[in-house]
Predicted model as a PDB file, atoms N, CA, C, CB and O in Angstrom, pLDDT in the B-factor column:
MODEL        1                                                                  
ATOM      1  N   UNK A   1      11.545   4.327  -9.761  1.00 49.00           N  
ATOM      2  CA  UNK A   1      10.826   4.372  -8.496  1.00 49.00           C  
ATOM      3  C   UNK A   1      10.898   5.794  -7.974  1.00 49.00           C  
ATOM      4  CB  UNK A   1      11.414   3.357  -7.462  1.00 49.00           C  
ATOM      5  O   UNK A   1      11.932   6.433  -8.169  1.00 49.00           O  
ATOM      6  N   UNK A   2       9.769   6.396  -7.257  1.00 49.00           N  
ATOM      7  CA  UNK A   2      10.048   7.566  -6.426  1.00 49.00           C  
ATOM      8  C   UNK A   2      11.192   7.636  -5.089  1.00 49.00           C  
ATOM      9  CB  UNK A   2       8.711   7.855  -5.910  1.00 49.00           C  
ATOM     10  O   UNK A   2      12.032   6.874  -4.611  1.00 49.00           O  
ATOM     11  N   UNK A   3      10.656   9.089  -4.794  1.00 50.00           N  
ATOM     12  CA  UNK A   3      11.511   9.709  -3.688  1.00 50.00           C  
ATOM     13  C   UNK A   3      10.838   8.453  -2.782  1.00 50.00           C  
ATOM     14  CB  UNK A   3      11.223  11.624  -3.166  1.00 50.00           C  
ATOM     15  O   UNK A   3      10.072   7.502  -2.936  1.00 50.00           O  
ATOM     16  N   UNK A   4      11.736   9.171  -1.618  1.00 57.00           N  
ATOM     17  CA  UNK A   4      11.447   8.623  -0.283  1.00 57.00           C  
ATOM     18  C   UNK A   4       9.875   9.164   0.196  1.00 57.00           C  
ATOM     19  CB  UNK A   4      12.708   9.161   0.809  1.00 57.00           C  
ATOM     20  O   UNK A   4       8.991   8.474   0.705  1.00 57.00           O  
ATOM     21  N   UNK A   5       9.833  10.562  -0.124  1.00 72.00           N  
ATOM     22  CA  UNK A   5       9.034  10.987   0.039  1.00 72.00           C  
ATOM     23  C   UNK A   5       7.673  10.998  -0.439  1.00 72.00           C  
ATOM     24  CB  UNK A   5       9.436  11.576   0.059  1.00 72.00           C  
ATOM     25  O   UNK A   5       6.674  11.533   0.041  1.00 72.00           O  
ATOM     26  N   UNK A   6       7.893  10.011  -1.910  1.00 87.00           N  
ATOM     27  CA  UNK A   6       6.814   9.873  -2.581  1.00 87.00           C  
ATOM     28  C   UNK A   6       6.098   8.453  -2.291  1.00 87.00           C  
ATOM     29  CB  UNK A   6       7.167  10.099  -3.954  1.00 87.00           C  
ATOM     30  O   UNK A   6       4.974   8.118  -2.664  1.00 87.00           O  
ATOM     31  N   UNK A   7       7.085   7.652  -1.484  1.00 87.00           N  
ATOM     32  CA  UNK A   7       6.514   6.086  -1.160  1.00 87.00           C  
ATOM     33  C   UNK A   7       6.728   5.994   0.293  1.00 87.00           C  
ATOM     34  CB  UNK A   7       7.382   4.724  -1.987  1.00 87.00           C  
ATOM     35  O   UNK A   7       7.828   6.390   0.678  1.00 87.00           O  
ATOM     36  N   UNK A   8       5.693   5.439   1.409  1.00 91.00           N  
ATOM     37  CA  UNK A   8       5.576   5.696   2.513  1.00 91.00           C  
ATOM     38  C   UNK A   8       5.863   3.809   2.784  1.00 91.00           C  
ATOM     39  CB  UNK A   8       4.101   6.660   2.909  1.00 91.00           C  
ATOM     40  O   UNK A   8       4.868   3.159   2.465  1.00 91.00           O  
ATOM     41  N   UNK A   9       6.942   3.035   3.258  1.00 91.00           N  
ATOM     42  CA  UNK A   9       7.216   2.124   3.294  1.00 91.00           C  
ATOM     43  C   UNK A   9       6.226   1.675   4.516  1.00 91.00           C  
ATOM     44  CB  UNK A   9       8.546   2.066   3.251  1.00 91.00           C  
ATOM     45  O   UNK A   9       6.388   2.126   5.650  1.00 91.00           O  
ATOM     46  N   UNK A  10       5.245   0.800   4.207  1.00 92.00           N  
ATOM     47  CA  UNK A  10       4.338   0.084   5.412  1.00 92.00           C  
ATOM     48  C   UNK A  10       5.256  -0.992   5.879  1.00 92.00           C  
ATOM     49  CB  UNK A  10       2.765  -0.633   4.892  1.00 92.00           C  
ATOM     50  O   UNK A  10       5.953  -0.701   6.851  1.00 92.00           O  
ATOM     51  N   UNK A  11       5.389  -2.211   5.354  1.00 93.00           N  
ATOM     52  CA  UNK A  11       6.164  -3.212   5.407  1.00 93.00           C  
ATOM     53  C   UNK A  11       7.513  -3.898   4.308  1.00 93.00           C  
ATOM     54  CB  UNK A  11       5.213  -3.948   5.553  1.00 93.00           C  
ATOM     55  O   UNK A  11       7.597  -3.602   3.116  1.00 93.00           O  
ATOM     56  N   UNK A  12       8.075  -4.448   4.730  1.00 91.00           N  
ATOM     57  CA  UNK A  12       9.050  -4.806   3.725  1.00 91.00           C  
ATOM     58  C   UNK A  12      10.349  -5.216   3.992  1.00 91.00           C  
ATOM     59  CB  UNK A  12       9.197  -3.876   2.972  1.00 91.00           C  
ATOM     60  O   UNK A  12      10.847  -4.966   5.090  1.00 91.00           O  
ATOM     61  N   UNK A  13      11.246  -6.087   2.735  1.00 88.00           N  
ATOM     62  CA  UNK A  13      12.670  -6.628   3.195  1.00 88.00           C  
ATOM     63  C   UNK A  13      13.381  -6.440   2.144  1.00 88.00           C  
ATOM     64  CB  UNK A  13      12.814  -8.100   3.645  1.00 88.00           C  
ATOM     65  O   UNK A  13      13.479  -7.561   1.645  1.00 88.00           O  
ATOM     66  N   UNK A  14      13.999  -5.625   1.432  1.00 84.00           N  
ATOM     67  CA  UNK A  14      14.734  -5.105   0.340  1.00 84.00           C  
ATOM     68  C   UNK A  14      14.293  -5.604  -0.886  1.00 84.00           C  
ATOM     69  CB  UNK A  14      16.079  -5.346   0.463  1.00 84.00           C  
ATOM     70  O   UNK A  14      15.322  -5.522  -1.557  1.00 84.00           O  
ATOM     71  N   UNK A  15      13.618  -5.966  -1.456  1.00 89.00           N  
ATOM     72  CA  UNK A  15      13.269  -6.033  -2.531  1.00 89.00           C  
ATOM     73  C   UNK A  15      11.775  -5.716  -3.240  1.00 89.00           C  
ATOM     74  CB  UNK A  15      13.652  -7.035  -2.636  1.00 89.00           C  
ATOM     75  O   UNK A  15      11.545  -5.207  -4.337  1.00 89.00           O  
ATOM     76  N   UNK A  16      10.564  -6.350  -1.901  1.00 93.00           N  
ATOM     77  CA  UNK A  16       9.490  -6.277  -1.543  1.00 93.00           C  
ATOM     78  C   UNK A  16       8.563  -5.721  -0.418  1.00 93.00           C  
ATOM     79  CB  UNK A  16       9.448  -7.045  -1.638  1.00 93.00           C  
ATOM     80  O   UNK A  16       8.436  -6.229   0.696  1.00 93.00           O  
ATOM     81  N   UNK A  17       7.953  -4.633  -0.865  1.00 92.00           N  
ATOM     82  CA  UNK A  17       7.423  -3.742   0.013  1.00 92.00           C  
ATOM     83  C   UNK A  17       5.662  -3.708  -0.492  1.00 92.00           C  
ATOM     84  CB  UNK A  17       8.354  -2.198  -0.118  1.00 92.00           C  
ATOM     85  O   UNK A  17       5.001  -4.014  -1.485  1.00 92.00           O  
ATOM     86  N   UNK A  18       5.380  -3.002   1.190  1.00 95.00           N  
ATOM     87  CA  UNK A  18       3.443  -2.883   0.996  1.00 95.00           C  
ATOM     88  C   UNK A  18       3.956  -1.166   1.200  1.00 95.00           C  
ATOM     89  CB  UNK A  18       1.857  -3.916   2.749  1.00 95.00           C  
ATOM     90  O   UNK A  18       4.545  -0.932   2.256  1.00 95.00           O  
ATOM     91  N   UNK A  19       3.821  -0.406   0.575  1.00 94.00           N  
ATOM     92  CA  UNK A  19       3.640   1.064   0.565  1.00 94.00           C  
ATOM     93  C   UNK A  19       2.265   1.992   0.553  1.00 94.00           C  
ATOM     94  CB  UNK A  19       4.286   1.392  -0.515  1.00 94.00           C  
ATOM     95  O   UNK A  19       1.128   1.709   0.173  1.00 94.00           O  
ATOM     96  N   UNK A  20       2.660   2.870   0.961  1.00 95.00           N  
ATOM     97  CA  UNK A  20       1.217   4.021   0.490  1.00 95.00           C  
ATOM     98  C   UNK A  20       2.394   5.151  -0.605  1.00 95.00           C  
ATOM     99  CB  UNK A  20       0.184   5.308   2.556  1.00 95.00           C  
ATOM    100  O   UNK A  20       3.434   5.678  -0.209  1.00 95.00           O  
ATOM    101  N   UNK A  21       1.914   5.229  -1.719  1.00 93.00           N  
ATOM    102  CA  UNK A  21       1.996   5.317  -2.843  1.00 93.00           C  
ATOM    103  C   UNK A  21       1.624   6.945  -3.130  1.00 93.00           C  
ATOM    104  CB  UNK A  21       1.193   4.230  -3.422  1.00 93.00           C  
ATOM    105  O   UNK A  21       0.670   7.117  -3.888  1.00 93.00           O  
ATOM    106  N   UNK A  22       2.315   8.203  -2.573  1.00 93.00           N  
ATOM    107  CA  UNK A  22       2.020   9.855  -3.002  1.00 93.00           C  
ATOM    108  C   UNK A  22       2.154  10.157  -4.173  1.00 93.00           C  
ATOM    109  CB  UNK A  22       2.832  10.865  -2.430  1.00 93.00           C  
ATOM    110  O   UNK A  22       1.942  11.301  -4.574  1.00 93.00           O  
ATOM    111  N   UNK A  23       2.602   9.006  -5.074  1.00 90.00           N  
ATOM    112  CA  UNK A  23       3.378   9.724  -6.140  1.00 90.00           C  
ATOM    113  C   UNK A  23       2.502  10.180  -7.184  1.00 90.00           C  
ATOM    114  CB  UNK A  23       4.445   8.869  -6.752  1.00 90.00           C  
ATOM    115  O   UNK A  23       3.331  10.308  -8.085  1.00 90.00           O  
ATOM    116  N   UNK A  24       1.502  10.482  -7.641  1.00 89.00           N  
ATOM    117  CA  UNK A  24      -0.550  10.603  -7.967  1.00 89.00           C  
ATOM    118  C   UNK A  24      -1.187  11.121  -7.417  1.00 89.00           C  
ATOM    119  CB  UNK A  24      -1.509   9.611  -7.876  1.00 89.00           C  
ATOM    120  O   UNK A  24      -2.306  11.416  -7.838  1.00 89.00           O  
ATOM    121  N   UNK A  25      -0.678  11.509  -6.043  1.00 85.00           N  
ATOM    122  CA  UNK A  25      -2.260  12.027  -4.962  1.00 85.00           C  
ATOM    123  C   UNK A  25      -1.358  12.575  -3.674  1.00 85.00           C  
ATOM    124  CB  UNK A  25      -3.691  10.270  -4.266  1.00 85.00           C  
ATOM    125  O   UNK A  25      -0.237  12.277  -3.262  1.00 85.00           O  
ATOM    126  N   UNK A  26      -2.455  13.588  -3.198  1.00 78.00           N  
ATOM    127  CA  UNK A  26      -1.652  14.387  -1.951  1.00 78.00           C  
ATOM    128  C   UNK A  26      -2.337  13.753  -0.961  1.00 78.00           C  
ATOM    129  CB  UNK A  26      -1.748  16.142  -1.800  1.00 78.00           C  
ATOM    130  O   UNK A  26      -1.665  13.540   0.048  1.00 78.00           O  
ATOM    131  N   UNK A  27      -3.697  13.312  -0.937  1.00 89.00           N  
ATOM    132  CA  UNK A  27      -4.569  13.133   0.075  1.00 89.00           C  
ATOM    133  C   UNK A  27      -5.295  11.793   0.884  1.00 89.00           C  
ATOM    134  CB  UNK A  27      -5.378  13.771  -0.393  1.00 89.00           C  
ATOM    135  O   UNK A  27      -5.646  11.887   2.060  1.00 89.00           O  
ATOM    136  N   UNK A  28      -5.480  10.422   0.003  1.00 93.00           N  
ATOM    137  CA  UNK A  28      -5.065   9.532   0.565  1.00 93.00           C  
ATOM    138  C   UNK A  28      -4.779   8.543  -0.578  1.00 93.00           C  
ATOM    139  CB  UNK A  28      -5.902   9.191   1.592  1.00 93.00           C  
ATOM    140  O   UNK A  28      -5.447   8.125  -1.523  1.00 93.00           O  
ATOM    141  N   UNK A  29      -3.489   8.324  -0.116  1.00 95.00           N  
ATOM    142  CA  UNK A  29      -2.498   7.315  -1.190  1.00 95.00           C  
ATOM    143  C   UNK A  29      -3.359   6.010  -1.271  1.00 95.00           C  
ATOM    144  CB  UNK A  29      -0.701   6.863  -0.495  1.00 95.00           C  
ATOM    145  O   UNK A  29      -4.157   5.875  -0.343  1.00 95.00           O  
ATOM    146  N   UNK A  30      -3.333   4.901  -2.340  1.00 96.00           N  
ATOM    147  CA  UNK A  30      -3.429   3.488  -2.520  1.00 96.00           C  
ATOM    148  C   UNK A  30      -2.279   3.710  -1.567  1.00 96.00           C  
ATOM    149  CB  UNK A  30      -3.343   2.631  -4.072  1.00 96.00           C  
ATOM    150  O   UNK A  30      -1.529   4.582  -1.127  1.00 96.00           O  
ATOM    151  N   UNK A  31      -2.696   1.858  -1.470  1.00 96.00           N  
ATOM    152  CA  UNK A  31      -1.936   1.337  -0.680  1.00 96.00           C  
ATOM    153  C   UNK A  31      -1.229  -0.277  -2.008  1.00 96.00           C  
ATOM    154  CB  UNK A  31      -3.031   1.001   0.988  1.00 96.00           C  
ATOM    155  O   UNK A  31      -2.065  -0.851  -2.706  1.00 96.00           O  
ATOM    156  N   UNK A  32      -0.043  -0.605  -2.061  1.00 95.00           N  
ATOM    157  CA  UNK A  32       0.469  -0.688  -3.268  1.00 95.00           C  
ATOM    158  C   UNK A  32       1.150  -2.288  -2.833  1.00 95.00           C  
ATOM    159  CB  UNK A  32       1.537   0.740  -3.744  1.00 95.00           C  
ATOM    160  O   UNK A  32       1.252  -2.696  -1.676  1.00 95.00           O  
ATOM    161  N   UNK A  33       1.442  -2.811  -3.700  1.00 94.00           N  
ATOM    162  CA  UNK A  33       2.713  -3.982  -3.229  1.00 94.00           C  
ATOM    163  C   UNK A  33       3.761  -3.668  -4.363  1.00 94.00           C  
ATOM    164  CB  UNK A  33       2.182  -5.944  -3.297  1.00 94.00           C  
ATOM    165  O   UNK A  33       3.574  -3.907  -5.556  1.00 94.00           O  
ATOM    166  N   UNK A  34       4.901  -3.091  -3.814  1.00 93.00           N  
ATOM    167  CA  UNK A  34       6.082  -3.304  -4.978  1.00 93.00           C  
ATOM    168  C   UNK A  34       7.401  -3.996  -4.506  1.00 93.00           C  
ATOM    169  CB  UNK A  34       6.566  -1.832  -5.583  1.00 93.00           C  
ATOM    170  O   UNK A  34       8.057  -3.979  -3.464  1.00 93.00           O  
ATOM    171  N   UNK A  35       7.541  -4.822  -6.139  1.00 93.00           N  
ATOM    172  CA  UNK A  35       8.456  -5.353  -6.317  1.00 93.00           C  
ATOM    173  C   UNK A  35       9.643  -4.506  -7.024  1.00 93.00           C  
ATOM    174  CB  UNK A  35       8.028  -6.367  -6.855  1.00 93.00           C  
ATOM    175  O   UNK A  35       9.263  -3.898  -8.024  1.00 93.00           O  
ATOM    176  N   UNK A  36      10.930  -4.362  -6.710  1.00 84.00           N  
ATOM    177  CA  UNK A  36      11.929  -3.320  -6.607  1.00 84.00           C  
ATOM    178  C   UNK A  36      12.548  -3.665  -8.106  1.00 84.00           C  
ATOM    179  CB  UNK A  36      13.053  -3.452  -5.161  1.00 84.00           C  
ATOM    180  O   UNK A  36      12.467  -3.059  -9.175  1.00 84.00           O  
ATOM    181  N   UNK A  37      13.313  -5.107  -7.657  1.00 86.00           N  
ATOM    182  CA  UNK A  37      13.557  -5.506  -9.355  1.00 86.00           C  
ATOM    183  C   UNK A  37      13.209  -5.667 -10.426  1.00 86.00           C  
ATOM    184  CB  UNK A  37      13.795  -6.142  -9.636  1.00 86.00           C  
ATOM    185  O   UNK A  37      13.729  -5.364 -11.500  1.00 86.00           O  
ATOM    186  N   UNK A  38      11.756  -6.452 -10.033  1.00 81.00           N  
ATOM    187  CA  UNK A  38      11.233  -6.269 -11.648  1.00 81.00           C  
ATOM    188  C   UNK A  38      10.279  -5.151 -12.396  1.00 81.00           C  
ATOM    189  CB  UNK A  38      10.479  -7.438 -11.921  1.00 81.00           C  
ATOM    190  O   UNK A  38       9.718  -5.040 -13.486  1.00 81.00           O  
ATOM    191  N   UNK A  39      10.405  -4.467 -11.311  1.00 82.00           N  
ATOM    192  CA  UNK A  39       9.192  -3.158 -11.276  1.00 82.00           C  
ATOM    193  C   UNK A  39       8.037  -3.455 -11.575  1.00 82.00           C  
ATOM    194  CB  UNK A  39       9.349  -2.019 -12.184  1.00 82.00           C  
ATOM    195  O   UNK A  39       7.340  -2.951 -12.455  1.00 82.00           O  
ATOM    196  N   UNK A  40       7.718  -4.514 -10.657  1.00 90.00           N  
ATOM    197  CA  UNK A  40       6.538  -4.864 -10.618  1.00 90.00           C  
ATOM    198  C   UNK A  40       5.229  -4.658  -9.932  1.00 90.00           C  
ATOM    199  CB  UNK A  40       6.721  -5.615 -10.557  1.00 90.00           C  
ATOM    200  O   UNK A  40       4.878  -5.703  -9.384  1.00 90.00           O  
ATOM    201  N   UNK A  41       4.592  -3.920  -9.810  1.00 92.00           N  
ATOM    202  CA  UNK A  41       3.293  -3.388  -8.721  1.00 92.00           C  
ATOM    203  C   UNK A  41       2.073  -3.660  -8.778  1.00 92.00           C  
ATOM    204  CB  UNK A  41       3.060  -2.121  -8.655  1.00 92.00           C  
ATOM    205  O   UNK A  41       1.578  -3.587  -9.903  1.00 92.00           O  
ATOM    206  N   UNK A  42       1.536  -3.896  -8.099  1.00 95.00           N  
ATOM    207  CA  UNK A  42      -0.033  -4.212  -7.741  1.00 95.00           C  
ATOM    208  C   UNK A  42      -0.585  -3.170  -6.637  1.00 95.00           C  
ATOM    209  CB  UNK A  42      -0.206  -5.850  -7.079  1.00 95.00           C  
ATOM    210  O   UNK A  42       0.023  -2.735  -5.660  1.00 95.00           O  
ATOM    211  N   UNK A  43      -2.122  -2.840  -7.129  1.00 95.00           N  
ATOM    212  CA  UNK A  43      -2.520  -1.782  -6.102  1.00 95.00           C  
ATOM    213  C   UNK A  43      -3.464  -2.723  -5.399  1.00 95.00           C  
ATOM    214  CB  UNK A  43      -3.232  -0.269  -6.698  1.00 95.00           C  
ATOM    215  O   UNK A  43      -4.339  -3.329  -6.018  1.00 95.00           O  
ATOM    216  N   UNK A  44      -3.188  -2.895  -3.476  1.00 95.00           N  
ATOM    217  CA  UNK A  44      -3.626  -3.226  -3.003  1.00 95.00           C  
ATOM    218  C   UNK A  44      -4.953  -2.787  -2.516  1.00 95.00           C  
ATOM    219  CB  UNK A  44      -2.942  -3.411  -2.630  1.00 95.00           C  
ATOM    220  O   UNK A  44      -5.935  -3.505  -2.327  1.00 95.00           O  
ATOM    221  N   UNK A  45      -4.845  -1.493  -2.337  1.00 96.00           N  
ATOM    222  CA  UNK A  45      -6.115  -0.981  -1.716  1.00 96.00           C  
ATOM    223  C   UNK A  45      -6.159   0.865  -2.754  1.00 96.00           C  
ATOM    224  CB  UNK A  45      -5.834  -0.904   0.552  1.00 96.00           C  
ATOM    225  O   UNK A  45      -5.367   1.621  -3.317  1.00 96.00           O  
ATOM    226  N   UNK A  46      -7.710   0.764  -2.435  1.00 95.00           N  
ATOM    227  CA  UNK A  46      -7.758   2.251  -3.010  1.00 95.00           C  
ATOM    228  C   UNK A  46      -6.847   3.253  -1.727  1.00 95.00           C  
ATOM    229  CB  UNK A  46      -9.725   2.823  -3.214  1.00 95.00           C  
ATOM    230  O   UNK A  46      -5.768   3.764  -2.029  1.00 95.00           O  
ATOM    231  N   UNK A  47      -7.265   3.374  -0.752  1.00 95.00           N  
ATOM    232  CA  UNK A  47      -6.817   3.720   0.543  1.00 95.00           C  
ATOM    233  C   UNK A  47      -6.200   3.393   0.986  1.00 95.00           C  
ATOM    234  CB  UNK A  47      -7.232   3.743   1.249  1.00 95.00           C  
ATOM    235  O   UNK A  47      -5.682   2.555   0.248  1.00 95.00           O  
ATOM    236  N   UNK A  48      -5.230   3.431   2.770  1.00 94.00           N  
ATOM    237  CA  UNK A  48      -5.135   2.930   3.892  1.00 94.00           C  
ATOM    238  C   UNK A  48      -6.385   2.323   4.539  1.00 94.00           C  
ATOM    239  CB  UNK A  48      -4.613   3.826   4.579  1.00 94.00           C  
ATOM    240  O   UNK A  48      -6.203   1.245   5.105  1.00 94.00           O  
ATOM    241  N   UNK A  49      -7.837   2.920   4.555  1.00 92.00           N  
ATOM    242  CA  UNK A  49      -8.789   2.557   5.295  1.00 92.00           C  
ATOM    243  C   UNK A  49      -9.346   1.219   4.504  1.00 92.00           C  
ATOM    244  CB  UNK A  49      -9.772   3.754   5.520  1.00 92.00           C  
ATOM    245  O   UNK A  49      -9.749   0.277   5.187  1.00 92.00           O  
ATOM    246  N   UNK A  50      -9.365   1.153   3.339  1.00 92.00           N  
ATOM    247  CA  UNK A  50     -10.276   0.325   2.820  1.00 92.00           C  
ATOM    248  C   UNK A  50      -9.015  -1.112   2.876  1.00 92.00           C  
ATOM    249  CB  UNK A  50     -11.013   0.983   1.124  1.00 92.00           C  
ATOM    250  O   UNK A  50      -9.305  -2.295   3.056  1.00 92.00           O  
ATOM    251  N   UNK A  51      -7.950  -0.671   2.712  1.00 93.00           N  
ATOM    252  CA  UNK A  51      -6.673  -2.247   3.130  1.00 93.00           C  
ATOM    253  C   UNK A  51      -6.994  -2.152   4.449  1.00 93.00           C  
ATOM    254  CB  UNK A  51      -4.541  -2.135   2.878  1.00 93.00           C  
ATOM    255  O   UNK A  51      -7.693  -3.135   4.693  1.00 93.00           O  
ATOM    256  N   UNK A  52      -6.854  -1.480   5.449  1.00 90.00           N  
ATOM    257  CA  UNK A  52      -7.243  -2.398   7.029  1.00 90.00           C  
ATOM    258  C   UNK A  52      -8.433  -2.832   6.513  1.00 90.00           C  
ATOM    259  CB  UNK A  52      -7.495  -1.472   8.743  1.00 90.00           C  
ATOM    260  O   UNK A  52      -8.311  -4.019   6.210  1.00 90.00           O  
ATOM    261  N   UNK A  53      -9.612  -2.385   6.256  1.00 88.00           N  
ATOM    262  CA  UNK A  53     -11.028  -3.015   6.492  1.00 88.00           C  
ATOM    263  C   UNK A  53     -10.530  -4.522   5.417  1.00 88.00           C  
ATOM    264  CB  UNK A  53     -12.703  -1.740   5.781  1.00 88.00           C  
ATOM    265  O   UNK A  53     -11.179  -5.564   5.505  1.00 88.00           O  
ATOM    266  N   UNK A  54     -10.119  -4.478   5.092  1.00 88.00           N  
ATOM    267  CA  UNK A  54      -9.858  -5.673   3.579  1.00 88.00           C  
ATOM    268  C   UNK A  54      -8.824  -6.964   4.270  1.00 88.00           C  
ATOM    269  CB  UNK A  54      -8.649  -4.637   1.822  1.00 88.00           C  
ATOM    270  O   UNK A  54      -8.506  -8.068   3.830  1.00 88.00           O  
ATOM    271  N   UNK A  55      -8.447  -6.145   5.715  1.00 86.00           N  
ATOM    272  CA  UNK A  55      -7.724  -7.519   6.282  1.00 86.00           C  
ATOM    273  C   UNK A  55      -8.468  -8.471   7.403  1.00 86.00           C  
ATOM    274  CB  UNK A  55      -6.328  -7.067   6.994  1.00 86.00           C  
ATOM    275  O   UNK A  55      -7.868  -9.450   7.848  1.00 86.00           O  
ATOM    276  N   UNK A  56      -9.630  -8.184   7.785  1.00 80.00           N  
ATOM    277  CA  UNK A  56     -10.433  -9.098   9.057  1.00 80.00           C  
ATOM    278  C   UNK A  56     -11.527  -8.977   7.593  1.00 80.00           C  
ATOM    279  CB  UNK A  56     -10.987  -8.187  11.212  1.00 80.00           C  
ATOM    280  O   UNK A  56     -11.611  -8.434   6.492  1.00 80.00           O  
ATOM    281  N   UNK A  57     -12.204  -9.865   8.476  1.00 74.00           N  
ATOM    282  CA  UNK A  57     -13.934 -10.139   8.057  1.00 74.00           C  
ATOM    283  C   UNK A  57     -14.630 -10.328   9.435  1.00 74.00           C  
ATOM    284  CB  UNK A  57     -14.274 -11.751   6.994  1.00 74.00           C  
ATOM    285  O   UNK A  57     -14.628 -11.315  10.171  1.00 74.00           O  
ATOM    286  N   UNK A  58     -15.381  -8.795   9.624  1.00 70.00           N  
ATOM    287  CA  UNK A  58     -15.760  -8.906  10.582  1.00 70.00           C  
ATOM    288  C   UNK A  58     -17.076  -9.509  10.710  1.00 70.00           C  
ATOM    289  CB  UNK A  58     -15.593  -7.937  11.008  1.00 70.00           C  
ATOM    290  O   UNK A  58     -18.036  -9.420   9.943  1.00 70.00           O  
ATOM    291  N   UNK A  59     -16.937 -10.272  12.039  1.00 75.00           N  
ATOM    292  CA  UNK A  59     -18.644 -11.112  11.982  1.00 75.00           C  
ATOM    293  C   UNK A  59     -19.654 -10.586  13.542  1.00 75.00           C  
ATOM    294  CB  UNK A  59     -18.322 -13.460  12.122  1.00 75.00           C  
ATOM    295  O   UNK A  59     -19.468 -11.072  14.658  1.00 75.00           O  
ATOM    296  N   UNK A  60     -20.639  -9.562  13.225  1.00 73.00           N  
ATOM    297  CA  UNK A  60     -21.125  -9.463  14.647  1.00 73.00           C  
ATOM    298  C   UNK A  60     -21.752 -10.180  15.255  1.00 73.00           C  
ATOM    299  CB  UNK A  60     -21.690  -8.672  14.886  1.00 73.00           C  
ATOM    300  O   UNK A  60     -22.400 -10.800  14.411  1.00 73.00           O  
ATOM    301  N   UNK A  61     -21.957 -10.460  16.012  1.00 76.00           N  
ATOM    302  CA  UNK A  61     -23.639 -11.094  16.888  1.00 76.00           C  
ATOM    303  C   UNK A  61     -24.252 -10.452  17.716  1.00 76.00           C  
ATOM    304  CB  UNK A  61     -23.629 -12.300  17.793  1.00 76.00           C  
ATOM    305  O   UNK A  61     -23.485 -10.025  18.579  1.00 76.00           O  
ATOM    306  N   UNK A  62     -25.228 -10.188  17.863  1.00 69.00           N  
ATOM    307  CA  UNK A  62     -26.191  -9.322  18.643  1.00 69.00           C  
ATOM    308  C   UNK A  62     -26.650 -10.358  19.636  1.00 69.00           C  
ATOM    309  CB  UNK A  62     -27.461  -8.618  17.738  1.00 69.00           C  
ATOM    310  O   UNK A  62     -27.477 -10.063  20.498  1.00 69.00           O  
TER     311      UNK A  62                                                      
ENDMDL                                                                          
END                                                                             
């Protein structure tokens, strides 16, 4: 696993975390789910912007 500096902890409880992920990119990290023990990861979002937009479904009405 990276530095501290290379994984930006969003949420999490010691084993399982939602991160933004520097360790590839200076400019805007995925946004990641890792699992600590089994080194297990999934990339949640390309971005930060595109995981918020990926959590509502927005519905307008005019």
């Amino acid at each position: 696993m990276g530095t501290t500096e290379e994984l930006i902890i969003i949420s999490g409880d010691g084993h399982l975390w939602i991160a933004l992920d520097y360790r590839n990119c200076n400019d805007e990290p995925p946004v990641k789910y890792i699992e600590s023990d089994g080194g297990f990861t999934i990339e949640l979002a390309n971005n930060f912007n595109s995981f918020l937009t990926g959590l509502c479904n927005w519905e307008y009405e005019d």
